[in-house]
C-alpha positions in Angstrom: 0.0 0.0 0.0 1.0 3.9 -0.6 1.0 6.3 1.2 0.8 9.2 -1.0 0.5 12.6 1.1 0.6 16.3 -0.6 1.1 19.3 1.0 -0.4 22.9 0.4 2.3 26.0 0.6 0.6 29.7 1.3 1.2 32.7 2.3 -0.8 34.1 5.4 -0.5 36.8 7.1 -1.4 38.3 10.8 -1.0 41.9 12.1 1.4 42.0 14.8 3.6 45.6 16.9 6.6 44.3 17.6 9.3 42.4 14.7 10.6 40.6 17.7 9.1 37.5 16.7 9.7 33.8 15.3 7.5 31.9 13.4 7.5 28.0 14.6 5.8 25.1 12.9 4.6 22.4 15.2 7.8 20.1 14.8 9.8 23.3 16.4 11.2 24.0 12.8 12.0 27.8 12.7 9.1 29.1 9.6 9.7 31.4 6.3 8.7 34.6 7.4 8.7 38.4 6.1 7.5 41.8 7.8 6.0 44.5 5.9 5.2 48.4 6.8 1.4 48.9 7.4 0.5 52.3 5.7 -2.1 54.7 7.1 -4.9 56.5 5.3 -2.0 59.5 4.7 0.1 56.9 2.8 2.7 57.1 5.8 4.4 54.3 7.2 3.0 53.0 10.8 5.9 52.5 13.2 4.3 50.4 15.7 2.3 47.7 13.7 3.6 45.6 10.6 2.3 42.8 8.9 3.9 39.7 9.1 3.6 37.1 6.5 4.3 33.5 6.8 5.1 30.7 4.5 2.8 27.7 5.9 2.6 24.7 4.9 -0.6 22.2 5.0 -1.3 18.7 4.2 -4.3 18.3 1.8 -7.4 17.9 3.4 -5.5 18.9 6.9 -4.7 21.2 9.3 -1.1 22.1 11.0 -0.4 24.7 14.2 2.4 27.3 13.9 3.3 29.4 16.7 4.3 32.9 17.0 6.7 33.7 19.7 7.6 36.7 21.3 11.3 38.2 22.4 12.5 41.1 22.9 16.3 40.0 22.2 15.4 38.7 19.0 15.8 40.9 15.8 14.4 40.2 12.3 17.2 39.3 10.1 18.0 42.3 7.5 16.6 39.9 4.7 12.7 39.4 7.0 11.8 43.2 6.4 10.8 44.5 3.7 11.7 47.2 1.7 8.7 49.1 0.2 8.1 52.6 -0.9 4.8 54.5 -2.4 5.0 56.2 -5.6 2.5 58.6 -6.7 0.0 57.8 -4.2 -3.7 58.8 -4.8 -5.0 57.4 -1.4 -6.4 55.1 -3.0 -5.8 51.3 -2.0 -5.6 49.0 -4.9 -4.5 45.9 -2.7 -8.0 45.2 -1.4 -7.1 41.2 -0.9 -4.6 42.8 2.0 -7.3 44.6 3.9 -8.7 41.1 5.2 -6.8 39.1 7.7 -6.9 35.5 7.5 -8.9 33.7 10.2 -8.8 30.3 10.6 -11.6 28.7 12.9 -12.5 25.6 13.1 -15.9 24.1 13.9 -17.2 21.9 16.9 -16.7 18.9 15.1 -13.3 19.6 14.2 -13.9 20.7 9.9 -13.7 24.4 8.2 
């Protein structure tokens, strides 16, 4: 018999206000991750919140836990933050799939 099991890669992302953080997958293994500037309605850079994607990884029909962990001696590698600028900004946002957070919750009986 085989065993044949495929896994789903995405990106997700959750809003966090400090870069202090590491990204762990439920076998301890250290996750992809990358933090971006959050703009305000100005077009200005926000200094105390970023959004931090993360590379997950799920088996098909599956779930997995990652765990986001907080401290303060830890600093994002030069490579984890982005580098973005705005040019010729309107104020108007044309990334409307990054104005909704991901939320994940499962039902009583364990499915999405």
């Amino acid at each position: 018999m085989v065993h044949i099991i495929a896994f789903n890669s995405q990106i997700i992302y959750v809003e966090v206000d400090n870069p202090n953080i590491k990204v762990f997958d439920a076998d301890g293994k250290e996750a992809d991750i990358q933090f971006s500037p959050i703009f305000d309605d100005d077009g200005e850079i926000k200094h105390d919140h970023y959004r931090l994607f993360i590379r997950v990884h799920v088996p098909a029909l599956g779930y997995t836990t990652y765990f986001v962990r907080y401290n303060p001696e830890w600093t994002p590698r030069p490579s984890q933050i982005a580098d973005v600028q705005l040019v010729n900004y309107d104020g108007q946002r044309d990334l409307e799939f990054l104005e909704k957070p991901v939320s994940i919750n499962p039902r009583e009986d364990g499915s999405y």
